[in-house]
Structure formats: structure tokens, C-alpha cells
N, C-alpha and C positions, 0 to 999 in steps of 0.2 A: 119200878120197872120203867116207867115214863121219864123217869129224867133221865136214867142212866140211857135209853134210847134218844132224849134230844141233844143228849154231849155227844152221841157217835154221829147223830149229822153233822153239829158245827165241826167238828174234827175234817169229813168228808169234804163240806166248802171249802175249809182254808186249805185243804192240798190238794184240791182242784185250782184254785188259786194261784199257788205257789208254781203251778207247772206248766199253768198258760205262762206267767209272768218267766218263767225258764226255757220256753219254748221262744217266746216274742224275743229275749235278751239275744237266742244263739240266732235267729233268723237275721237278726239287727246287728249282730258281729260278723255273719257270712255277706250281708249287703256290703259292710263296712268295706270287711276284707276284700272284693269283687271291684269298689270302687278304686281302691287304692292299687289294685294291682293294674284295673287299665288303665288309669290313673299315670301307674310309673310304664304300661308299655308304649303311652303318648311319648311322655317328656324320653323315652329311651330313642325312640321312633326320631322325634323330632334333633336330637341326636346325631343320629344317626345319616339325617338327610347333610345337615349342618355342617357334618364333618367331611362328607362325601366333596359337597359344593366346593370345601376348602383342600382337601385334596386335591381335585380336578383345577381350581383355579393357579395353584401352586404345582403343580404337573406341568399345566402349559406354559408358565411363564421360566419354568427350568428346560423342559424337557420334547417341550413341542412347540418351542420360539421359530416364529417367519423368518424364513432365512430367503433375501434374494438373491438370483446369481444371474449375473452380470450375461448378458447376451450379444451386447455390445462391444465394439473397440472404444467409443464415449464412455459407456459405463465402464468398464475396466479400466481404463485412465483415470478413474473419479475414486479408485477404490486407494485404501493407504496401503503401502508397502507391508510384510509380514516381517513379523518379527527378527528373523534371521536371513534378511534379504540381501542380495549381495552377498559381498564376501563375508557379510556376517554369517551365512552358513557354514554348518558346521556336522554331518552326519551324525555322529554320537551326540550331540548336544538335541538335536530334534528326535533321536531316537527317545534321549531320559527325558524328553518332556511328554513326548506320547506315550511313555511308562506310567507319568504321573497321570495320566487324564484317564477315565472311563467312559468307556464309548459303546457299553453293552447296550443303550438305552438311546444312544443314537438313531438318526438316521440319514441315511445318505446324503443328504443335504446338507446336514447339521455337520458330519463327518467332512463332508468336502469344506464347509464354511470354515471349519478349526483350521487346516491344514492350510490353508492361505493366510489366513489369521499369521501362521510361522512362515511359511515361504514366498507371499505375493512378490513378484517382483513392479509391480503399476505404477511405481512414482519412476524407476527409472524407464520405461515404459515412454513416457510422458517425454519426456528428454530426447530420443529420439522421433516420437510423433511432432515436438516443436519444432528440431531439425529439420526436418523432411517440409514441413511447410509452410518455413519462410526459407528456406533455402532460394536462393536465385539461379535459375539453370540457364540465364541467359550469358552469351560469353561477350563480356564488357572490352575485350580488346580493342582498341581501336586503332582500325588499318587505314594509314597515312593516305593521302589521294594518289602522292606524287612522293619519287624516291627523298627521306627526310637528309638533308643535307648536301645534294647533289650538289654535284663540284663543275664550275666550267672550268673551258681549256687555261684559264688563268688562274685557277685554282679556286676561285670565289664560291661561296656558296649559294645554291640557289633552291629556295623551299619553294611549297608549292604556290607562294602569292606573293611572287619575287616581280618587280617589275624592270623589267629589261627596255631598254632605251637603243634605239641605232641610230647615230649621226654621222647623212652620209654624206659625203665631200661633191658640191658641185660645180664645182669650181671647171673654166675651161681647160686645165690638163687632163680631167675626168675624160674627154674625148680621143685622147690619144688613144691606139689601136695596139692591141699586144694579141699576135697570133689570129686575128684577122677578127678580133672583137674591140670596140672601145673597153678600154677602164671601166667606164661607168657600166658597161651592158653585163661585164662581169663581176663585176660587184655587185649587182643588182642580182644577179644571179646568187649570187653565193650567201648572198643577204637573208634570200626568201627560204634556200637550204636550209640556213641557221638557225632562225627565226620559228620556221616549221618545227625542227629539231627541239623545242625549248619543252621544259616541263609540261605535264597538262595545268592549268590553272597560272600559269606565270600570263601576266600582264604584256604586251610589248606594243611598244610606241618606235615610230618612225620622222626624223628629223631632218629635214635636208637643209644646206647654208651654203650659200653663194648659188645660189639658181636662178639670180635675174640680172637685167643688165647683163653686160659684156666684161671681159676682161681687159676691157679698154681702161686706162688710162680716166675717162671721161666717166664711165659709168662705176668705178670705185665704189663712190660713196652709195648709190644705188646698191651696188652688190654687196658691200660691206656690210651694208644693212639689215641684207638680206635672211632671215633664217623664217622658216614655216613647218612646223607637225602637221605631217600630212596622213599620218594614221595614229588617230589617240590612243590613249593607252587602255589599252584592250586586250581580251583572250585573244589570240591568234584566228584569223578568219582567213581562209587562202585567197577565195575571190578578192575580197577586197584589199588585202593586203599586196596584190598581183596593181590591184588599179592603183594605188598611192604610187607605186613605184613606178609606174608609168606616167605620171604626171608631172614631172620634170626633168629637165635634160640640162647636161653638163653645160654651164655658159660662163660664170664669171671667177670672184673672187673667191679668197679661203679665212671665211671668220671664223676659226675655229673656237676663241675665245667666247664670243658671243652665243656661237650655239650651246657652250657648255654652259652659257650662264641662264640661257634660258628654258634648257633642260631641266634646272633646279624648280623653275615654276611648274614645270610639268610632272614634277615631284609630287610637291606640296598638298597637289588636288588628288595624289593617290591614298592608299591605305597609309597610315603610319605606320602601319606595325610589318608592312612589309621590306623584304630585301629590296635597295635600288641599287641595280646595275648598267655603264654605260659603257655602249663599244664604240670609239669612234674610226670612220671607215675615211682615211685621207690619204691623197699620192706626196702629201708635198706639206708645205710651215706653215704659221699663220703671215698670211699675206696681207692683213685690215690692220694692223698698229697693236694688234692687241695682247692680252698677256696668257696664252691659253695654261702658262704653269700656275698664276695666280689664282684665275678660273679653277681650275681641276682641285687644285689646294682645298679654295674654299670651300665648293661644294664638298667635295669629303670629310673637311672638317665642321659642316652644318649641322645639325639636328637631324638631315635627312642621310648624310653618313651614305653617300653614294659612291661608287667604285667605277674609277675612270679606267678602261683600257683602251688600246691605242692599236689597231689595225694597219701600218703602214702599207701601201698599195705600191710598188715600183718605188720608192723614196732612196732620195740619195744620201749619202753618209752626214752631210749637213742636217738634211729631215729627219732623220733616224736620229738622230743624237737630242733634238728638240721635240720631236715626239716620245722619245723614252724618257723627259724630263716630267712632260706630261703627262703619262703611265705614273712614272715612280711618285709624283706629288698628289693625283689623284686616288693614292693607297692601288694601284691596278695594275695591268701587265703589258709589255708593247711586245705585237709580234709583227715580222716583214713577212709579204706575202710579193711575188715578183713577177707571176704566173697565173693563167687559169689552174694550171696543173698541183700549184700554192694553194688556193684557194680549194682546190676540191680536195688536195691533202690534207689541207684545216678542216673543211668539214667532214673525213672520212674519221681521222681523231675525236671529234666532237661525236661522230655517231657511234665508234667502238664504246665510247666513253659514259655515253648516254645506254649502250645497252647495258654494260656492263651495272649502269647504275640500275637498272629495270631488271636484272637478275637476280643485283643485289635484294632488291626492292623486296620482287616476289617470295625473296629465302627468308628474311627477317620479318615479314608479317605472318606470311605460313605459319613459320616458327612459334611468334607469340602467342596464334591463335590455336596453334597443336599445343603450347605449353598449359595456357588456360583451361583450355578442352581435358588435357589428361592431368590435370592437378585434382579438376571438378568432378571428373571422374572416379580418380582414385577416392576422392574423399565418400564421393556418395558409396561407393563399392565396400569402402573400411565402413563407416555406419551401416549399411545394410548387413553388413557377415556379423560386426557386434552383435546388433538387433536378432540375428538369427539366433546366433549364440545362445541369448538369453533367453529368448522364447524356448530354446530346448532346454535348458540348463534347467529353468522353473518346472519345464513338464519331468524330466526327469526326478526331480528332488521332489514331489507333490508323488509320482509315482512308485518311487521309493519307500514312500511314509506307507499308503497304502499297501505294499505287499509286507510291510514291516507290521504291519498292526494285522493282516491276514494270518501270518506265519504265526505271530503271537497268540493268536485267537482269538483278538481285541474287538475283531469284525466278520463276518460273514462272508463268504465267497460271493453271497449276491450285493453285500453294496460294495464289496470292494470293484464289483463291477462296473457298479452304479456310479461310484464316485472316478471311476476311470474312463466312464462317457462321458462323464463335467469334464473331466482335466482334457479328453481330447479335444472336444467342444469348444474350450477355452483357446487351447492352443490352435488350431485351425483359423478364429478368430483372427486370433493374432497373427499367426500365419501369412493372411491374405491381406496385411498391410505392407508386402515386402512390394506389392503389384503399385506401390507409390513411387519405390523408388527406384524401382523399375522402368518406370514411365520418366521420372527425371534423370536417367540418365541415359533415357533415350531421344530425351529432349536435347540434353546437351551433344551427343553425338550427331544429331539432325545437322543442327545448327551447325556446328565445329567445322562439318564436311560441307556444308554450303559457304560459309564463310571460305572455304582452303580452296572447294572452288574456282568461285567467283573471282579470289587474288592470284589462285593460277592463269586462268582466262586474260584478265586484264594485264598479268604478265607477259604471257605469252605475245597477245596482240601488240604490245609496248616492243617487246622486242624485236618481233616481226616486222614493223615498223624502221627500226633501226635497224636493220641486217640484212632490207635492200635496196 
């Protein structure tokens, strides 16, 4: 009975045994399990963040890219032209490209950026902005001082830095008396007339020969000698030109020769580059030995290329015939004057002549100065209406795209709104650069009408002048 009772303990041990040991195994397979599941909901987790981070960073770099828009007229010149800018647009062709794009994921910003991307117009933009400011709105004409080419009564021409010469005869027949003046008192008169009458800026010199000694016989060679400038060659000054001619009185011989040869000195010390003209004012021939055709010759044929005409005062058919040899050799023209009534006819010719030239004057500068005026004009006017042109042209075809991609239902009523405050925004902008050219050609019309002015005025006065 004893054994069989100590085999049923050991029996009871060992599967007491056997069921902690089966009890510890599942407790240690449910830890296991426990670890390994939070285990995997770590590495899921971490996951899970990883993928997120790369989402959002690939989001923004497609989908929520910095777009900036231009606020400026700088900045909008700096941007590149869209794709189909110009007349590279093309309606249907930017419709099938905003077919091809998606834009549910846009936004207004982004939306507006594409659509410039196709239609900017900013490099041609830029073409007109460089236009506009270096354009020069100053009017370059330049209006002559004095009529360009004026003509005396001999035909010659006289610009405005012509130097006129007067040699006048004082010889003693100078005192003989026609209609109850000497010779000389009316030549001296009709002198200062003419003299006056001369372009503004013409030069005029005063020469008298044979004014000393007598016309004796004895004092010849005295008076022969004789020749003196008694007003240099200068603008016209009336005072003083009043006092030269009163400082000598008709007394001897007639070297006419002489004073034309020493006229040429009185050349040489002037401008080169101006006209020289000589009038000489005599009743009679050369009465000193001399050659006054030789004279007149030479000097016209100098370097100083001077023009001899030839005044005859009362001259007899003898003088007349050797004074007009002296006209025709000095390249110049001989006129007879016989009369006070001569001489104020001469100068009434000279004054129609001269106005007529100041008429001219005033119509020919006007003129180039209106031509310039409305050429400068017209041009900024045609750039300004282009410039316009395109500013609409761009907002139209950007606003175009927009209700095409609305209609479609590519975009939302609200950013088509949104991108339709950029596009007015934009063009406003642009807009208010028309206010440049605006201003230039209100520059040039300033100017044009002061300029047209100023040469009616001095027209006018010029004429005024001559027409009493």
C-alpha cells in the first residue's frame, strides 16, 4: 500500500510541473507577441510621418510654388514674353493648351502665372518704354537769323555775315547841287537809307576817296592819295554811322582805283567765310591815272572774291560806259541814279525787296518748324495708339483664357475673379505709362508754338521796318 501511494505523489509533482512550465511558455509567447506588435505599430507610425513629410514637401514644390506678380512697370519689363505673344497668338491654339493643363489644384495666382507664361506681351513692352525715353522732344530746326540768301538790287547774295563796303566819291563835283541839295548831301542820304536797310548781322564799312586837298591842279597828288575808312567794318550803328558821314566834305580828286584796291585790305581783316560786297558811289571816272577796271578785276578774282557795283550819281555817257566796265570786271552791276527822286526810287526797290525777303523769311522757318513739330508729333501719337493697342490686346487674350477655363469648369467663379483683378491690375499699370507720352508731346507742341512765335514777331517787326 505504501508504494503504490508514493508513485501517485511523484505522478502529482511532475504534472504540477509540466503546467507551471506550460503556463510560463504561453505567458512568454503573449509578451513576445505584445512586443512585436508595438514593435510593428512604431516602424508603421514612423511610416507613416515619413511619408506624410514627403508628400507635403513634393505638394509644395508642384502645387503650392511662390509665384510673384509684378506690381510694377520695372518689374513687368524684366518679365519674358509668353509663349504665344504677338502675333504668335493664336485663339484655338491657347485654348488646346489650357485643355491640356489642370488647373483644379491651382490657385489664383498660380492660374494667373500660366496664362502670362502664354500671352505676356513685356519684351515688346520694353520697345516702346525705350522709345518713349530717349526720344528727343526738342525741335532741332534751326531758324536762320537773317533771310538765307537774300538778294540785293544787283542780284548778289547777301547772308547774314555778308560784309558790305560803301565807297563814296569826294571828289569836288560831289558839291554840285541838283534840286537845291549837293551831290554829296544826297548821297549821303541815300547812303545811310541803304546801309540801314541791310540784313540784321551783315557787316558794313564806309570808305571815302578824294576828300583832301583841292581839285586844283596842285593838290592832285594830295588828293590822289587820298582814301580813308571812316567807319569799320561793323554791324550797322545809326549814331555813328550818321557821324562818319559827316566828317568829310566833297573837295578834290576821283581815285577810284585806289580805294578799290584798298578795300581789299579791309577784306582780309574780316570773317573769311563771309560774303564781300562793294558799292561804289561816284558822279564821274577815275581822274588819279589809275586803272579802276584792273582794280575791280583783281579784287574779284582774290581769294576774297568780292563784288564790285557801281552807283553812277549824274555821270555822263563817257562815265557810264567806264563805270559799267568797272561793274562788269568786278563780277557786279552798274546802276545810273540822276536825281534825289533816283535815289529814293533805288532805295524804295531795295526796301519792297528786303521786305519781301522777311516774308519770305518768316514762311520758310515757320514752316520747317511746323514740319518738325508735326512729323514729332505724329510719330509719338502712332507709338502711343500701338502701345495702347497692346496693352488691350494682352488684357483681352489673358481674359479670354480665363472665362474659357470658367465655362470649361477648369476654375471656379471665384478665382476667375481673382485672376481678373491681377489682369486689370496689370493693365492699369501699364496703362498709366501712356502719361509719358503724353507729356512728350506736350513738350514738343510747347516748344513748336514758341519757336512759330518768336519767328512771327521778328517777322513781323522786320517787315514793319520795311513798309515805312
Amino acid at each position: 500500500m505504501s508504494v503504490i501511494k508514493e508513485s501517485c505523489d511523484v505522478r502529482k509533482v511532475l504534472f504540477l510541473f509540466m503546467m507551471l512550465l506550460l503556463v510560463l511558455g504561453v505567458l512568454s509567447a503573449c509578451g513576445s507577441d505584445e512586443t512585436s506588435k508595438n514593435e510593428g505599430n512604431n516602424d508603421q507610425s514612423k511610416a507613416e510621418e515619413t511619408g506624410t513629410a514627403e508628400d507635403e514637401t513634393e505638394g509644395k514644390s508642384s502645387d503650392e510654388e511662390e509665384v510673384e506678380i509684378s506690381t510694377t512697370l520695372e518689374e513687368i519689363l524684366k518679365e519674358k514674353s509668353g509663349k504665344y505673344f504677338g502675333n504668335g497668338y493664336n485663339e484655338a491654339i491657347v485654348h488646346r493648351d489650357l485643355d491640356e493643363k489642370s488647373f483644379q489644384d491651382k490657385d489664383s495666382f498660380q492660374v494667373y502665372n500660366y496664362l502670362l507664361g502664354l500671352m505676356s506681351e513685356s519684351e515688346a513692352y520694353k520697345e516702346y518704354y525705350d522709345f518713349a525715353e530717349t526720344f528727343n522732344a526738342s525741335i532741332e530746326t534751326t531758324v536762320s537769323s537773317t533771310p538765307e540768301g537774300m538778294k540785293l538790287e544787283d542780284g548778289q547774295v547777301v547772308n547774314g555775315t555778308s560784309n558790305i563796303a560803301i565807297l563814296l566819291d569826294a571828289s569836288g563835283s560831289m558839291a554840285q547841287k541838283i534840286g537845291g541839295k549837293t551831290k554829296m548831301e544826297l548821297a549821303k542820304q541815300a547812303i545811310n537809307e541803304f546801309v540801314a536797310s541791310m540784313p540784321e548781322g551783315s557787316n558794313i564799312s564806309l570808305r571815302v576817296y578824294g576828300h583832301k586837298g583841292s581839285n586844283s591842279d596842285s593838290d592832285k597828288d594830295v588828293s590822289c592819295s587820298s582814301t580813308e575808312i571812316v567807319y569799320e567794318l561793323n554791324p550797322y550803328n545809326e549814331a555813328n554811322f550818321k557821324d562818319s558821314l559827316n566828317s568829310f566834305k566833297p573837295t578834290g580828286w576821283t581815285p577810284i582805283a585806289k580805294a578799290i584796291s584798298e578795300t581789299k585790305k579791309d577784306f582780309t581783316k574780316a570773317d573769311g567765310k563771309a560774303q564781300n560786297i562793294i558799292y561804289v558811289v561816284s558822279d564821274g571816272i577815275e581822274t588819279c591815272d589809275g586803272d579802276p577796271v584792273k582794280a575791280a578785276k583783281e579784287l574779284h578774282d582774290s581769294n576774297i572774291k568780292a563784288v564790285v557795283n557801281i552807283i553812277g550819281f549824274d555821270v555822263d555817257s563817257n562815265g557810264q560806259k567806264q563805270l559799267l566796265e568797272v561793274a562788269e570786271a568786278g563780277g557786279g552791276e552798274f546802276e545810273t541814279v540822276d536825281s534825289a527822286d533816283d535815289f529814293k526810287q533805288m532805295w524804295e526797290r531795295e526796301r519792297v525787296r528786303l521786305y519781301n525777303e522777311w516774308s519770305a523769311w518768316s514762311a520758310d522757318n515757320y514752316n520747317d518748324v511746323s514740319a518738325e513739330q508735326s512729323d514729332k508729333i505724329n510719330e509719338l501719337y502712332s507709338q502711343k495708339a500701338d502701345y495702347s493697342n497692346l496693352t488691350y490686346a494682352e488684357k483681352n487674350h489673358l481674359e479670354d483664357a480665363i472665362y474659357y477655363l470658367q465655362n470649361k469648369e477648369r476654375i471656379s467663379s471665384e478665382v476667375r475673379e481673382e485672376v481678373g483683378s491681377l489682369i486689370q491690375q496689370r493693365h492699369k499699370i501699364l496703362d498709366e505709362y501712356n502719361e509719358r507720352y503724353k507729356e512728350l508731346i506736350e513738350a514738343v507742341e510747347t516748344e513748336g508754338k514758341s519757336m512759330k512765335e518768336e519767328i512771327d514777331e521778328k517777322g513781323d517787326e522786320m517787315k514793319d521796318k520795311y513798309q515805312n
